[in-house]
PDB file of N, CA, C, O and CB in Angstrom:
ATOM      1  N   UNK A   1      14.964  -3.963   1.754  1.00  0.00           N
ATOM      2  CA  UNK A   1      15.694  -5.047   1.153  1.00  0.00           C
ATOM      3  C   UNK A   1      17.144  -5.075   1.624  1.00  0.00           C
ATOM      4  O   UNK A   1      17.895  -6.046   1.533  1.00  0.00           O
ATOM      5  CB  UNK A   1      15.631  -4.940  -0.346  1.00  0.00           C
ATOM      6  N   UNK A   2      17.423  -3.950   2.109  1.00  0.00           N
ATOM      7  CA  UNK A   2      19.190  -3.733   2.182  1.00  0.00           C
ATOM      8  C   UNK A   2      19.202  -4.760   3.750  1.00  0.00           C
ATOM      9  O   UNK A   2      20.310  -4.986   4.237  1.00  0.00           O
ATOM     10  CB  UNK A   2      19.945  -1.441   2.436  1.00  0.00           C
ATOM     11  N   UNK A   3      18.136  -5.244   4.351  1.00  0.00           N
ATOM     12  CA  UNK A   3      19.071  -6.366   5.651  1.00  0.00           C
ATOM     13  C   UNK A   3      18.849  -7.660   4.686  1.00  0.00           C
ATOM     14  O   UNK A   3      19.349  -8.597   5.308  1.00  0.00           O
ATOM     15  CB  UNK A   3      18.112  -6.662   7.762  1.00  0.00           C
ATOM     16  N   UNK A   4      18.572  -7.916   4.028  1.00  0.00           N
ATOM     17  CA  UNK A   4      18.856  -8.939   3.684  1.00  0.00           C
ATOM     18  C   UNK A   4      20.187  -9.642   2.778  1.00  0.00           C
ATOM     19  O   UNK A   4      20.251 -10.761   2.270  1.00  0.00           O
ATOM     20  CB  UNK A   4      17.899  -9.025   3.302  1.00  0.00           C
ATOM     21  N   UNK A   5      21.200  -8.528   2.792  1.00  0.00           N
ATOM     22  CA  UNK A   5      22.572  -8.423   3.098  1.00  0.00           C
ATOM     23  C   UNK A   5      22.993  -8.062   3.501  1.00  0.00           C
ATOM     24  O   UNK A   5      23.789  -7.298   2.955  1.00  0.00           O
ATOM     25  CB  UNK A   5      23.163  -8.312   2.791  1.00  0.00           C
ATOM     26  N   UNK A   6      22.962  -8.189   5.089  1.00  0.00           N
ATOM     27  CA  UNK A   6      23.719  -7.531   6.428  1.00  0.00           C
ATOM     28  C   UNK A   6      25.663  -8.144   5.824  1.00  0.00           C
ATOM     29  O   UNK A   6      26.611  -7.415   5.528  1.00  0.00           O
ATOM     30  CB  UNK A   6      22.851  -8.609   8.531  1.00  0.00           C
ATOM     31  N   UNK A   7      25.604  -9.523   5.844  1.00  0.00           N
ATOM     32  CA  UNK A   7      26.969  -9.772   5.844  1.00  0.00           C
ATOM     33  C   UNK A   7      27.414  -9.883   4.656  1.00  0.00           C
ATOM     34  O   UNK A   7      28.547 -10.274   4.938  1.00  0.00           O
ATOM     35  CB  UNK A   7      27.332 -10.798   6.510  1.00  0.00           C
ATOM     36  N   UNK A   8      27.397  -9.848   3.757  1.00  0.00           N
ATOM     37  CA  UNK A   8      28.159  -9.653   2.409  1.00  0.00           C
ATOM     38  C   UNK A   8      27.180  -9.376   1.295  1.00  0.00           C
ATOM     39  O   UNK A   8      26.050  -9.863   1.273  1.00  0.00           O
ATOM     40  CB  UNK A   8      29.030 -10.955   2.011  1.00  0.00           C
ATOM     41  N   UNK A   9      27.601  -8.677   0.493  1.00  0.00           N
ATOM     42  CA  UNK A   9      26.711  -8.729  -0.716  1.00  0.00           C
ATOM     43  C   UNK A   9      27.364  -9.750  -2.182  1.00  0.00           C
ATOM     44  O   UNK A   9      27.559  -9.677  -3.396  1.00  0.00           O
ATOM     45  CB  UNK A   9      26.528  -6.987  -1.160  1.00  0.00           C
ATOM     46  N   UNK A  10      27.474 -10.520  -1.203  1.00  0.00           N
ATOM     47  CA  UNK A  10      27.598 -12.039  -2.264  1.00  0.00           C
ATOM     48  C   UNK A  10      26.756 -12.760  -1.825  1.00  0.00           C
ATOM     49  O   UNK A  10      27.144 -13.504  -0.925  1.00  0.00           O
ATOM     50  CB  UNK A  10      28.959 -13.000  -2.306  1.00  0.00           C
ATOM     51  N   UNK A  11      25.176 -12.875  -2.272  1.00  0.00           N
ATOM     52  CA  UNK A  11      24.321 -13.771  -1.658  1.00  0.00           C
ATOM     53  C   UNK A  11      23.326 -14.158  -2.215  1.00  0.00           C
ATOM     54  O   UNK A  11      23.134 -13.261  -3.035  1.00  0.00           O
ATOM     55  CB  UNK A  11      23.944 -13.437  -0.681  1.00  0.00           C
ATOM     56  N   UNK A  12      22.322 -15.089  -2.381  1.00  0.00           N
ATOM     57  CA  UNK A  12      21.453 -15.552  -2.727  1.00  0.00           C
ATOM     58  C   UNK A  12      20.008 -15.529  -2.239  1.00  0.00           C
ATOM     59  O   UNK A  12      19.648 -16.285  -1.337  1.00  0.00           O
ATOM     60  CB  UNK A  12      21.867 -16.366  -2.787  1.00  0.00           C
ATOM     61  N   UNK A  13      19.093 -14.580  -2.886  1.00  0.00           N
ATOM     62  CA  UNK A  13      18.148 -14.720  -2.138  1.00  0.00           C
ATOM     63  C   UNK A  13      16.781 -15.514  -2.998  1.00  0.00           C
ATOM     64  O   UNK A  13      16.082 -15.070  -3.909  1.00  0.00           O
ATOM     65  CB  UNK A  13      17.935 -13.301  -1.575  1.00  0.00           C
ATOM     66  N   UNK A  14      16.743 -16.762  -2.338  1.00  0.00           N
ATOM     67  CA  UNK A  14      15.968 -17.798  -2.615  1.00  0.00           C
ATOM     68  C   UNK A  14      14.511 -17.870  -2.387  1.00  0.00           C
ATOM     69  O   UNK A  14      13.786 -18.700  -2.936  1.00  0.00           O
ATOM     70  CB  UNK A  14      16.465 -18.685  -2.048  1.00  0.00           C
ATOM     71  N   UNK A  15      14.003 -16.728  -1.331  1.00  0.00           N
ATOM     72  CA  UNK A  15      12.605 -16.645  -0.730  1.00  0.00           C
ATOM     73  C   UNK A  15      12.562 -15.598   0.303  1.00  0.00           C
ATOM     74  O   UNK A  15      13.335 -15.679   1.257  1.00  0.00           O
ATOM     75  CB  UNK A  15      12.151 -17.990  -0.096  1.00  0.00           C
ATOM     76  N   UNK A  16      11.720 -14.610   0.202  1.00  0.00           N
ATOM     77  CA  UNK A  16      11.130 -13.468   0.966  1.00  0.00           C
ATOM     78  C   UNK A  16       9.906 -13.669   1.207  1.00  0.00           C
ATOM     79  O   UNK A  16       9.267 -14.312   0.373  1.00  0.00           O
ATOM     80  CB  UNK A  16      11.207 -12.250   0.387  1.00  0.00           C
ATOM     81  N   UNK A  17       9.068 -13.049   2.724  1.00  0.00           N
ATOM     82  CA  UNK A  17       7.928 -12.728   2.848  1.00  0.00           C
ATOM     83  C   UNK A  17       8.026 -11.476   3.492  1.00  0.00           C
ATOM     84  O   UNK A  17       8.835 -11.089   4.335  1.00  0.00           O
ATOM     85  CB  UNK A  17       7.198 -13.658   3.421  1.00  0.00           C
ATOM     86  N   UNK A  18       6.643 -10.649   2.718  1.00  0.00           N
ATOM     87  CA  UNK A  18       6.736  -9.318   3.186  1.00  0.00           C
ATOM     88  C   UNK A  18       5.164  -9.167   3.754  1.00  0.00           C
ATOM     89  O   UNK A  18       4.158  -9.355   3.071  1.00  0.00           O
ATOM     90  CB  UNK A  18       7.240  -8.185   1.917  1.00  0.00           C
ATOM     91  N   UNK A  19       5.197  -8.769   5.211  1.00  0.00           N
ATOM     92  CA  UNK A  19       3.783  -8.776   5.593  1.00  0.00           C
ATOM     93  C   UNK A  19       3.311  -7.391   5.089  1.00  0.00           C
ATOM     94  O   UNK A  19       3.868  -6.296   5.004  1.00  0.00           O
ATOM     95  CB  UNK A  19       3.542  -9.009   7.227  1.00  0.00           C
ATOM     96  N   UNK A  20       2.006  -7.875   4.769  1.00  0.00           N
ATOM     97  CA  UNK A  20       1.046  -6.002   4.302  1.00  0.00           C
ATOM     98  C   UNK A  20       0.090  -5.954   5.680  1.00  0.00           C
ATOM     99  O   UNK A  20      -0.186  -6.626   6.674  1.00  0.00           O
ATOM    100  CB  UNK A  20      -0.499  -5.995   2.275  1.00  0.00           C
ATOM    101  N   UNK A  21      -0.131  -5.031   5.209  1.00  0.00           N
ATOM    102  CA  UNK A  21      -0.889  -3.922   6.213  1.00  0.00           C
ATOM    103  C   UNK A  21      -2.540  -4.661   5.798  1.00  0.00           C
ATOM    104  O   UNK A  21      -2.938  -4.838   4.647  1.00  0.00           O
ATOM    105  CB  UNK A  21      -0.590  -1.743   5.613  1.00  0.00           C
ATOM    106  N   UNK A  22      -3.367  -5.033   7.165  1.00  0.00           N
ATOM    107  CA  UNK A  22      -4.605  -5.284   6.461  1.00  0.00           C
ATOM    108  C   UNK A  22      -5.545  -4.346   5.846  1.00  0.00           C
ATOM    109  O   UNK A  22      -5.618  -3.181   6.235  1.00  0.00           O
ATOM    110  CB  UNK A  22      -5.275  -5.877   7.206  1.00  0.00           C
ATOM    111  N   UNK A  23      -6.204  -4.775   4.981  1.00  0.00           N
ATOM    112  CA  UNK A  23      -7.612  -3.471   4.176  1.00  0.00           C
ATOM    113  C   UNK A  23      -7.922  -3.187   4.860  1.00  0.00           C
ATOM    114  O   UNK A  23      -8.081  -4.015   5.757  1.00  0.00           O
ATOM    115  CB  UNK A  23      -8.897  -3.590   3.347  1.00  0.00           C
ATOM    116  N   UNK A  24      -8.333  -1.682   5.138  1.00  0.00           N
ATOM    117  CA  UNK A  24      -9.612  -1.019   6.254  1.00  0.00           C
ATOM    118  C   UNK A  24     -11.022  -1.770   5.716  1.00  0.00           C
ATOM    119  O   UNK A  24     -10.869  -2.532   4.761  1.00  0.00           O
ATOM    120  CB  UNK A  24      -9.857   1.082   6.072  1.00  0.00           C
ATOM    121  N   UNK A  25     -11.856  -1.675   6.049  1.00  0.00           N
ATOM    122  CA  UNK A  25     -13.023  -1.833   5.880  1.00  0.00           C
ATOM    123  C   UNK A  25     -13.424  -0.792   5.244  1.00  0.00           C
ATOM    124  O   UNK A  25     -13.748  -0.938   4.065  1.00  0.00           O
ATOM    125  CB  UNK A  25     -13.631  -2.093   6.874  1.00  0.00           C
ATOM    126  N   UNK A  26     -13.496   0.394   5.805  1.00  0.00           N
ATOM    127  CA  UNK A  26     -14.112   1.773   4.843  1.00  0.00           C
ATOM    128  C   UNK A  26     -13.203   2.487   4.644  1.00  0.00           C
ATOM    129  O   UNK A  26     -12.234   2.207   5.350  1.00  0.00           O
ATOM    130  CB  UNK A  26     -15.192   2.752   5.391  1.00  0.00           C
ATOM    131  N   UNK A  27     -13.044   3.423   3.893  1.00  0.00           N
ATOM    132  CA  UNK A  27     -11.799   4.188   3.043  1.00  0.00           C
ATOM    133  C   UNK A  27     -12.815   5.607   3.006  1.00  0.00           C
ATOM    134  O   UNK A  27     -13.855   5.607   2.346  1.00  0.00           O
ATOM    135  CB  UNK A  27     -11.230   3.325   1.098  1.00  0.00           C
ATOM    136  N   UNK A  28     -12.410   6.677   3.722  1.00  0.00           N
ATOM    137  CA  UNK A  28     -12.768   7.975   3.505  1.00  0.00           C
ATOM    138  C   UNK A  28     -12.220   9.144   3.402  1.00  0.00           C
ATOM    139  O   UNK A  28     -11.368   9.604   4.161  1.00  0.00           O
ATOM    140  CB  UNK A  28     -13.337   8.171   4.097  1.00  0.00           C
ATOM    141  N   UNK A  29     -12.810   9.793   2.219  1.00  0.00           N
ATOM    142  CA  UNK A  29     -11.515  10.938   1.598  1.00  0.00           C
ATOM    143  C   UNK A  29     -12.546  12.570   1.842  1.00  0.00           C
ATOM    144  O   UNK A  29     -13.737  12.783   1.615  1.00  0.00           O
ATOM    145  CB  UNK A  29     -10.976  10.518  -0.806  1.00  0.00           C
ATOM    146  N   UNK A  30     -11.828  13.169   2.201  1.00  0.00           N
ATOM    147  CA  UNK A  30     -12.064  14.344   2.164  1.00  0.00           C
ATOM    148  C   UNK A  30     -11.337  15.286   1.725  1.00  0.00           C
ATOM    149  O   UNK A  30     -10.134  15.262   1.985  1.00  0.00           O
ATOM    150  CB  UNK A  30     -12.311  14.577   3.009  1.00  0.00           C
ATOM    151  N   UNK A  31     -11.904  16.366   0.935  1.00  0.00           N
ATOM    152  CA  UNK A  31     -11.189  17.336  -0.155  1.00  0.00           C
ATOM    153  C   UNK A  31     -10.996  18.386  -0.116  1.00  0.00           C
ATOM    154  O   UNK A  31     -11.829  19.138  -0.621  1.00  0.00           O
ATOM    155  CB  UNK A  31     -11.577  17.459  -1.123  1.00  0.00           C
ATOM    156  N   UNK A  32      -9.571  19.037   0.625  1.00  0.00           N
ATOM    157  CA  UNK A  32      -9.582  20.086   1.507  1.00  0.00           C
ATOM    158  C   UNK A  32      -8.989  21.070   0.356  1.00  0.00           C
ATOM    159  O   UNK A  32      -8.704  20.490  -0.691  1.00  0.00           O
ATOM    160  CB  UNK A  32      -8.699  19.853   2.999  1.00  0.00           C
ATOM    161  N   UNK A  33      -8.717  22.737   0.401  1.00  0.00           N
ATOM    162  CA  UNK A  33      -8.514  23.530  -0.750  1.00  0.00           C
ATOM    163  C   UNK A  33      -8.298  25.103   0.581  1.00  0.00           C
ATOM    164  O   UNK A  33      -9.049  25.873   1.180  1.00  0.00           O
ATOM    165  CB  UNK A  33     -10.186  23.433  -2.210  1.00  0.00           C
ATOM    166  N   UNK A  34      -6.739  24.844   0.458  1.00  0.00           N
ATOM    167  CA  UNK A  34      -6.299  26.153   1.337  1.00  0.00           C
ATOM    168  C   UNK A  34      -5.754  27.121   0.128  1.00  0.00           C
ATOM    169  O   UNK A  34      -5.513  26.833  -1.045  1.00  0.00           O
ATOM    170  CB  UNK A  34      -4.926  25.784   2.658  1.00  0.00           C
ATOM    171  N   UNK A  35      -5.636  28.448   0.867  1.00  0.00           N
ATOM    172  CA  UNK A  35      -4.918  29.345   0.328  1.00  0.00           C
ATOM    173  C   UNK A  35      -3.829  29.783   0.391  1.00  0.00           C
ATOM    174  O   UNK A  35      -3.674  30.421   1.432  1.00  0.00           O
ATOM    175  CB  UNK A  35      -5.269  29.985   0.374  1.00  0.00           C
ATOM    176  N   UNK A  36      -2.504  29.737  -0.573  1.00  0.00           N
ATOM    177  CA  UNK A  36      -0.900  29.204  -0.330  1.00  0.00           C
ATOM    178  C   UNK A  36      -0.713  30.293   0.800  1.00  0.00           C
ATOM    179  O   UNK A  36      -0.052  29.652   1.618  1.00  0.00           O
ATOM    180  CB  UNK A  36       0.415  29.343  -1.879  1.00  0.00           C
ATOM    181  N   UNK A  37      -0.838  31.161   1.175  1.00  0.00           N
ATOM    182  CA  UNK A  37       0.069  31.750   2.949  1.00  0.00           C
ATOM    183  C   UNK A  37      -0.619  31.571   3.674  1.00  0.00           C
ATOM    184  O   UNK A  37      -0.726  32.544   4.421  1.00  0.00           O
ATOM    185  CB  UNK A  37       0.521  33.275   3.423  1.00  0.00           C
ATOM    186  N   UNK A  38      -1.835  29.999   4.166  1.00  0.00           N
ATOM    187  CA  UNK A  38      -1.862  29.490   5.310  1.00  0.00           C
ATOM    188  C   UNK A  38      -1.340  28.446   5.155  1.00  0.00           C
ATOM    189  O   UNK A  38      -1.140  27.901   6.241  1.00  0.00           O
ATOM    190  CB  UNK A  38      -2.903  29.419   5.872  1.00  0.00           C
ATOM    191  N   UNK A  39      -0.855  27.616   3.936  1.00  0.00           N
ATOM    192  CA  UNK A  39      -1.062  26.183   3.272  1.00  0.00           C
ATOM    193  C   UNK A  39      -0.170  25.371   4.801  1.00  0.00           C
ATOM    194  O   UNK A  39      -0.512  24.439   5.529  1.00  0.00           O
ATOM    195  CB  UNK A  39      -0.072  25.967   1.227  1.00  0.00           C
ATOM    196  N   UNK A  40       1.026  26.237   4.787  1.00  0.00           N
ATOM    197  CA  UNK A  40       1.851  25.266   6.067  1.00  0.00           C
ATOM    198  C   UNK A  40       1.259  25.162   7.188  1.00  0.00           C
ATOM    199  O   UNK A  40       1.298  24.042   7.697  1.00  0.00           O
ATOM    200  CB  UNK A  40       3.196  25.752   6.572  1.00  0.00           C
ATOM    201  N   UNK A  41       0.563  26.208   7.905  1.00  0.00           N
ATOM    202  CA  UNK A  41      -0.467  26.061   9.629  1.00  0.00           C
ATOM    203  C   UNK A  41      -1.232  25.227   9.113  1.00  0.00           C
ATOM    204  O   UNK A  41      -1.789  24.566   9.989  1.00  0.00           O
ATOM    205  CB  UNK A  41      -1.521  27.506  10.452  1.00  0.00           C
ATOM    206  N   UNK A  42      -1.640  24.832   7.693  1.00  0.00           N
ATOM    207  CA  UNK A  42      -3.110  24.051   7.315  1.00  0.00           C
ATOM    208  C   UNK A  42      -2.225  22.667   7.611  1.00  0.00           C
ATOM    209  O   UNK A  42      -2.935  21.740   8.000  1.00  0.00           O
ATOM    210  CB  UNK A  42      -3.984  24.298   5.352  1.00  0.00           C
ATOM    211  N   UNK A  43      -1.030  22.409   7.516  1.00  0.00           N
ATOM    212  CA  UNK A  43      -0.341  21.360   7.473  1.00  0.00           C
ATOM    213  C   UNK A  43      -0.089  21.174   8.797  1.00  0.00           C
ATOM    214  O   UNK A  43      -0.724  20.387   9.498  1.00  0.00           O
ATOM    215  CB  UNK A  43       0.727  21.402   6.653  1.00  0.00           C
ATOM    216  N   UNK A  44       0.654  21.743   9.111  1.00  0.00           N
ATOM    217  CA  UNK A  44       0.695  21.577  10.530  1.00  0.00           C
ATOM    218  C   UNK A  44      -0.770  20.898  11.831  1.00  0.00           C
ATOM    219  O   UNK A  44      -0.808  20.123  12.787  1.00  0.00           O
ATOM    220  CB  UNK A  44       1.075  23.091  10.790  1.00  0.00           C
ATOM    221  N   UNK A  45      -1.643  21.683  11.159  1.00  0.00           N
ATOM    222  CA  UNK A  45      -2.795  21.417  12.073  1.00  0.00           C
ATOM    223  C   UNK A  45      -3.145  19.893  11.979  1.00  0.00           C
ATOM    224  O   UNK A  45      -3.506  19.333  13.014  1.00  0.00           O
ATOM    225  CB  UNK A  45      -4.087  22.339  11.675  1.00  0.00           C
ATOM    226  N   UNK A  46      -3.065  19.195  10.830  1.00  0.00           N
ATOM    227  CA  UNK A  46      -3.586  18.050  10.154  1.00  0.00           C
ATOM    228  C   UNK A  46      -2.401  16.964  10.674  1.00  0.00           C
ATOM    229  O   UNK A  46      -2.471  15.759  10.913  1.00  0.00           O
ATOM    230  CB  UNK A  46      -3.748  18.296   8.368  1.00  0.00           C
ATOM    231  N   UNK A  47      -0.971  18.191  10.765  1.00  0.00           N
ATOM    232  CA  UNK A  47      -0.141  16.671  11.409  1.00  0.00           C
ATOM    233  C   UNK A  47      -0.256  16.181  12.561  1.00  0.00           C
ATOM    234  O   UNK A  47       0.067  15.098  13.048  1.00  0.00           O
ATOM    235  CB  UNK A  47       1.228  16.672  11.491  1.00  0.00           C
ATOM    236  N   UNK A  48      -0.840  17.254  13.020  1.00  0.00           N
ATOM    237  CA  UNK A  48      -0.824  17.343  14.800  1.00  0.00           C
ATOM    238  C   UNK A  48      -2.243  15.847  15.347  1.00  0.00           C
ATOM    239  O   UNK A  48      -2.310  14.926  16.161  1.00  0.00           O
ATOM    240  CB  UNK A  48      -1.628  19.677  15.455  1.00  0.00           C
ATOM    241  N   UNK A  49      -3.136  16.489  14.226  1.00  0.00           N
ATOM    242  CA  UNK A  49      -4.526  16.008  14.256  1.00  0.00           C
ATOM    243  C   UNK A  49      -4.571  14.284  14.181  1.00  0.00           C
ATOM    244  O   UNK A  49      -5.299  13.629  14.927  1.00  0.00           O
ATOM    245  CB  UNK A  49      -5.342  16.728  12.931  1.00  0.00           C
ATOM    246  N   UNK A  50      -3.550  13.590  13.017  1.00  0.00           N
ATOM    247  CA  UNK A  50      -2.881  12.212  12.828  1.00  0.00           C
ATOM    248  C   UNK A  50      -2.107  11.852  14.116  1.00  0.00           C
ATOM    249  O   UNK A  50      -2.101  10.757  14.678  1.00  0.00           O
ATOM    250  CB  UNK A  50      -1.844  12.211  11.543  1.00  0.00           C
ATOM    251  N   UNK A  51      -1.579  12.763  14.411  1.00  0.00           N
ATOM    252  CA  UNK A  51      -0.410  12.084  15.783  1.00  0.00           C
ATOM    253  C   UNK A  51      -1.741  11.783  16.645  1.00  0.00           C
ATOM    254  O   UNK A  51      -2.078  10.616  16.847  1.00  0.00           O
ATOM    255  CB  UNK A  51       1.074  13.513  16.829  1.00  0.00           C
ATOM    256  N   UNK A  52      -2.385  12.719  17.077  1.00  0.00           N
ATOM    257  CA  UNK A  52      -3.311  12.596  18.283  1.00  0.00           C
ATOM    258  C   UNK A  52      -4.568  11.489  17.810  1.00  0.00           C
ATOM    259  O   UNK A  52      -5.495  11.340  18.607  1.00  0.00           O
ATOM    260  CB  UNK A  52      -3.968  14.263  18.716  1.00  0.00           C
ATOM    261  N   UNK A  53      -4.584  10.767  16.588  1.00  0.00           N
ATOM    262  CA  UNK A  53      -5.409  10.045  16.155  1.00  0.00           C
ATOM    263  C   UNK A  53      -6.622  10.320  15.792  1.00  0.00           C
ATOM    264  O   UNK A  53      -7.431   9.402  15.659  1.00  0.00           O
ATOM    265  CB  UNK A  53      -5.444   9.355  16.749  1.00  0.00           C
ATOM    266  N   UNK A  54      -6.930  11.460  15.593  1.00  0.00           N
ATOM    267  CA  UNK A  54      -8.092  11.952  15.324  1.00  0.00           C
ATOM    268  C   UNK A  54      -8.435  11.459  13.693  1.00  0.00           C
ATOM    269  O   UNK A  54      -9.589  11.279  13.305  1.00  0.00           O
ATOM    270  CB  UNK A  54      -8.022  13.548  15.621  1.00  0.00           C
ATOM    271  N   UNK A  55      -7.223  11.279  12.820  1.00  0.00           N
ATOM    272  CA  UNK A  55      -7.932  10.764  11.757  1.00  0.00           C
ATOM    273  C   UNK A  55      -8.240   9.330  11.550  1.00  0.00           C
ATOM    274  O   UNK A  55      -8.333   8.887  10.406  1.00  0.00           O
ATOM    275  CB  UNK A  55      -7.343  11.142  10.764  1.00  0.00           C
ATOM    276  N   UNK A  56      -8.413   8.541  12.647  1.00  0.00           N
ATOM    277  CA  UNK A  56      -8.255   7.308  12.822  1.00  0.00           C
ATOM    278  C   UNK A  56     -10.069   7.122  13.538  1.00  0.00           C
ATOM    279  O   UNK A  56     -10.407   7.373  14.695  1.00  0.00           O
ATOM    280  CB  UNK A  56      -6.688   6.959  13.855  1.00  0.00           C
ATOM    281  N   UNK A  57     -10.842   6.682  12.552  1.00  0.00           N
ATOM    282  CA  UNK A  57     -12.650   6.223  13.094  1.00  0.00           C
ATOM    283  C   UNK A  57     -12.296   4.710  13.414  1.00  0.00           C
ATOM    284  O   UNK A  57     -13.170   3.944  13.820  1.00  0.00           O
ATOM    285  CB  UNK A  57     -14.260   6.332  11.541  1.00  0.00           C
TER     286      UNK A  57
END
């Protein structure tokens, strides 16, 4: 919201559109359960795994 007073914050805002993200089609959860002195490599592995798109079907 903050560009929509780039030049003063004396302004009127009369109308916004905010685009969303479309629905997936399928939504799948899986229910993972580490033990707290791996919990961060368990994190790590999973961030790595999103960058490289692997959680992406």
């Amino acid at each position: 919201m903050l560009q929509l007073f780039v030049q003063s914050s004396f302004g009127v805002v009369t109308a916004a559109a905010i685009r969303l993200l479309p629905r997936p089609e399928a939504l799948r959860v899986i229910r993972l359960a580490f033990e707290p002195d791996v919990l961060g490599d368990a994190v790590e592995a999973l961030r790595r795994w999103g960058h490289q798109g692997l959680g992406e079907f």
